[in-house]
C-alpha positions in Angstrom: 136.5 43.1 113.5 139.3 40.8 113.9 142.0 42.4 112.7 145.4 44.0 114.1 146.7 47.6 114.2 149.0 47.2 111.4 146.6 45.0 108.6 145.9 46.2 105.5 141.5 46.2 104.9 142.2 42.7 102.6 143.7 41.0 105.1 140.9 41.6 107.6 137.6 39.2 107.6 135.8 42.4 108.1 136.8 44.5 105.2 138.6 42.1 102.8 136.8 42.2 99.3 133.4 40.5 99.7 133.8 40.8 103.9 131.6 41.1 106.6 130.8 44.8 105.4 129.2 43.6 102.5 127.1 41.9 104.1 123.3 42.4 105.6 124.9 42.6 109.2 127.6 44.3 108.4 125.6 47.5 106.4 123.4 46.8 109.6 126.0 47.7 111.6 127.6 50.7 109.8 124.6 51.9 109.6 123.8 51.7 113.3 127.5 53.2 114.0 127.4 56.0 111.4 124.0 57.4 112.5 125.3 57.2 115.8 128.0 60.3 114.7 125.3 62.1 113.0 123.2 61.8 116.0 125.6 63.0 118.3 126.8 65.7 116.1 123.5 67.4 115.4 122.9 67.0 119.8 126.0 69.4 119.9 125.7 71.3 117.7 122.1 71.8 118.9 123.5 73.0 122.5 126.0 74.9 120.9 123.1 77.0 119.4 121.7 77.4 122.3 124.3 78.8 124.3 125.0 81.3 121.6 121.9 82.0 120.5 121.7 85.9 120.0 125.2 86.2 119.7 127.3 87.6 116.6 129.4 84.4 116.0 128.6 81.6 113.2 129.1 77.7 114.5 131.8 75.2 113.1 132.5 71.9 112.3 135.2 69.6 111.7 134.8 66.5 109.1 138.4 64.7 110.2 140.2 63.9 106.8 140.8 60.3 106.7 142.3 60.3 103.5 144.7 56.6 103.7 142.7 54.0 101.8 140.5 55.9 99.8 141.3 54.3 97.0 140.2 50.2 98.3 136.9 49.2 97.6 135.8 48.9 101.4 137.1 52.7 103.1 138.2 50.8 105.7 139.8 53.6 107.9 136.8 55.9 107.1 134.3 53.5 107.6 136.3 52.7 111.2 135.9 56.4 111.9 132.3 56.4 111.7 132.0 57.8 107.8 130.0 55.3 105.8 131.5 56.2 102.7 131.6 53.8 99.7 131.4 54.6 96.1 128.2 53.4 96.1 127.5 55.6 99.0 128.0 59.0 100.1 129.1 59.3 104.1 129.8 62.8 104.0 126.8 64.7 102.9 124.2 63.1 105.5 126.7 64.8 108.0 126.7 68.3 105.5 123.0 68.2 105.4 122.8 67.9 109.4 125.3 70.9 109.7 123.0 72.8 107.3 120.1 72.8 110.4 122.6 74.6 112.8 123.4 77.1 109.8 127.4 75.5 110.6 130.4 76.4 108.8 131.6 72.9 107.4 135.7 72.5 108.2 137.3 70.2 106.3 141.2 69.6 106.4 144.1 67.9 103.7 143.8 71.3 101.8 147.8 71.4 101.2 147.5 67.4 99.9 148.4 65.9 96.9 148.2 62.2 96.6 151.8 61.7 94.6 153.4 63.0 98.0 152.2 59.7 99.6 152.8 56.4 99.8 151.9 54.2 98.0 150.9 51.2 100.5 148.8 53.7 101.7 145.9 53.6 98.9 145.3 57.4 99.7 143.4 60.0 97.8 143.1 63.1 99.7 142.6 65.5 96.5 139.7 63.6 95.5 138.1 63.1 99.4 138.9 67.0 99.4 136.7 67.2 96.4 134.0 64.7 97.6 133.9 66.5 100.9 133.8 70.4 100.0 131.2 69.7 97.0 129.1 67.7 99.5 128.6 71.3 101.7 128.5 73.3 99.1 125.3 71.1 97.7 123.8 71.5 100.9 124.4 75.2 100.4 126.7 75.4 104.1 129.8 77.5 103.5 132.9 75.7 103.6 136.2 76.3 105.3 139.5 74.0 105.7 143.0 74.3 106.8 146.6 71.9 106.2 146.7 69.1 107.6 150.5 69.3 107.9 152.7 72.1 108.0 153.9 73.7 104.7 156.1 75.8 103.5 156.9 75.4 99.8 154.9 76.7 97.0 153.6 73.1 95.5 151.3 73.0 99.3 150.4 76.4 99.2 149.0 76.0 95.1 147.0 73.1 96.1 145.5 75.2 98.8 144.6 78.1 96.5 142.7 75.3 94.2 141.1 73.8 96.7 140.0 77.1 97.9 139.0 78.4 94.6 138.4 75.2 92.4 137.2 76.9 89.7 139.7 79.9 89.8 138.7 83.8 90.1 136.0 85.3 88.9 136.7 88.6 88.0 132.9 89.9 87.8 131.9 88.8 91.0 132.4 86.0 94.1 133.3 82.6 91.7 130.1 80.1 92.6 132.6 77.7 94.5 135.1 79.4 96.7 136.0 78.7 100.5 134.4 80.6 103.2 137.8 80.8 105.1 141.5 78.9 105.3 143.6 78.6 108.6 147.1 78.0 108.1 148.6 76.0 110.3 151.0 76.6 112.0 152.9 79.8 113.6 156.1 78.2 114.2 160.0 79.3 114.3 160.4 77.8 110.6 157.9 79.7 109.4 159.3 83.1 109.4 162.9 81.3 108.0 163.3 84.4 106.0 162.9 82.4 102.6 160.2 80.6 104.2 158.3 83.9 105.3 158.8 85.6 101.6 157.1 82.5 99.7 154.1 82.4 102.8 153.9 86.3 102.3 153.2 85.5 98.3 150.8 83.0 99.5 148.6 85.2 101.7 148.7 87.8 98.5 147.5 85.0 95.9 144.5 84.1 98.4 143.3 87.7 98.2 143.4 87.5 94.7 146.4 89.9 94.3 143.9 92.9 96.0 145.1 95.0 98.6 144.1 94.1 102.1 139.9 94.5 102.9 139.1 95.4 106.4 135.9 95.5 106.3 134.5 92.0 106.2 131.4 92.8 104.9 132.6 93.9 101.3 133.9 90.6 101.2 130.6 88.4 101.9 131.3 87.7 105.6 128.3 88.7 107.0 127.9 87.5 110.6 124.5 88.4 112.0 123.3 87.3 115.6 122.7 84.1 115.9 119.0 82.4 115.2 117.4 79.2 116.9 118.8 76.0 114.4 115.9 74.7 112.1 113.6 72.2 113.3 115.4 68.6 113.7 115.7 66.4 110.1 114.6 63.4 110.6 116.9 60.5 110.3 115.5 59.0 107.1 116.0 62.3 105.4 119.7 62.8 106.2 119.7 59.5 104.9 118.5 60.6 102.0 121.6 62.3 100.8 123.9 58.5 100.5 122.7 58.4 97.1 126.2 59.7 95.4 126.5 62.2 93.3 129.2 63.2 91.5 131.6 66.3 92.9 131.8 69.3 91.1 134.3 69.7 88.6 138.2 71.0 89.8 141.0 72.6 87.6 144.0 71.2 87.5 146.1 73.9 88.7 144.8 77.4 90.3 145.5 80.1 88.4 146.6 82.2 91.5 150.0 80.1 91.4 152.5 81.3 93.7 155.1 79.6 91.7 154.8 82.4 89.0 156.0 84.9 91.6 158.8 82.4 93.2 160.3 81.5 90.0 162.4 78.8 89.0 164.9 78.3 92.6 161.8 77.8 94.4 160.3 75.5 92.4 163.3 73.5 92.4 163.2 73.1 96.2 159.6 72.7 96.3 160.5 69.0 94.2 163.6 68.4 96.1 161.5 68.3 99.7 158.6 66.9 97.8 160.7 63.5 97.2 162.0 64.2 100.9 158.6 63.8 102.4 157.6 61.1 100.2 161.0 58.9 100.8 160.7 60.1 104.9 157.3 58.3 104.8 
């Protein structure tokens, strides 16, 4: 593709603005190099099923969140990564759709990203790939899961989780229509349970119960596992294909309404923006 490790897309023959990429041979070879991911996802997952088959355990997946240049016309690092994802086409929900045959949890990751934390030279837009990428499974009707991509400990990363895994915010009659099937936190480390730390992370666990007491029994919380089934008959290529055509994500609220900030108060939002600019100046 001609290019060095440290070139920005427009300095590249490949993806530079009317590149190789635009071109015949260059959707030809996306193409080629993007079906070759789906192909090879849907073979493991395929074996995966197999072994498991009978079992009482539900399949996963990680989508890897390549969320630097988002924001260029070409997607170079996505496209690089095997995503064909433009804004005149959709890379993710071919793979959704494929995941949907092995009844697969989609994982995503970024949950704890906001895009004023980055930098700027970096063109990225991990709230709106989060947005792209969870509204893609959730057309496909897969459950969705996610974790942080980095570790976390103030309440500004811990509120864009709780959006991200309630978009749309609680619904008090019932499940909300768009809500994650599971979050990990990563990570268990010594900073962590930093007894400031720990208090704010204890808040955080409450808020993504939606303030209820702890539920052992996973059932009365919609996490049925049942033993595993044989995965649906293979899709054909041209019908994964099918699901390029974009389509608009589903709508977000700004801000959850399970904020951990409310219960932190004014000190800890105070260092939440302090290490905010940190990490932002760092990078």
């Amino acid at each position: 593709m001609q290019g060095h490790p440290n070139d920005t897309p427009e300095s590249t023959e490949f993806f530079r603005s009317k590149g190789t990429y635009q071109t015949e041979k260059g959707k030809f070879f996306l193409t080629w190099y993007s079906n070759k991911l789906l192909t090879h996802g849907d073979e493991i997952l395929d074996e995966a099923n197999k072994v498991f088959l009978g079992c009482k355990v539900k399949l996963a997946a990680k989508i890897a969140g390549i969320h630097w240049w988002y924001k260029t016309e070409s997607h170079a690092a996505e496209l690089t990564s095997g995503y064909y994802n433009l804004s005149d086409r959709d890379g993710y929900r071919p793979v959704a759709r494929m995941f949907a045959r092995h009844n697969a949890i989609l994982n995503f990751t970024c949950l704890e990203m906001r895009n004023s934390e980055q930098p700027e030279e970096a063109k990225s837009c991990a709230q709106e790939l989060v947005q792209q990428v969870l509204s893609d499974g959730w057309r496909e009707n897969l459950e969705v899961a996610g974790e942080n991509a980095l570790p976390r400990y103030d309440s500004e990363g811990y509120n864009q989780i709780l959006l991200n895994a309630r978009p749309n915010g609680v619904n008090k009659k019932g499940p909300p229509k768009l809500r994650m099937y599971g979050v990990t936190y990563l990570r268990l480390t010594e900073e962590l349970f930093q007894k400031q730390n720990f208090d704010i992370f204890k808040i955080f666990v409450k808020k993504m119960h939606a303030n209820q007491d702890l539920c052992p029994d996973p059932e009365k919380y919609y996490h049925y596992t049942v033993p595993m089934e044989r995965s649906k008959p293979k899709i054909p290529l041209e019908v994964l294909l099918e699901a390029t055509k974009p389509v608009k994500p589903y709508p977000w609220s700004e801000v959850t309404d399970m904020s951990v900030s409310e219960a932190t108060g004014f000190f800890f939002d105070l260092l939440a923006i302090i290490l905010s600019v940190f990490r932002k100046n760092r990078n």
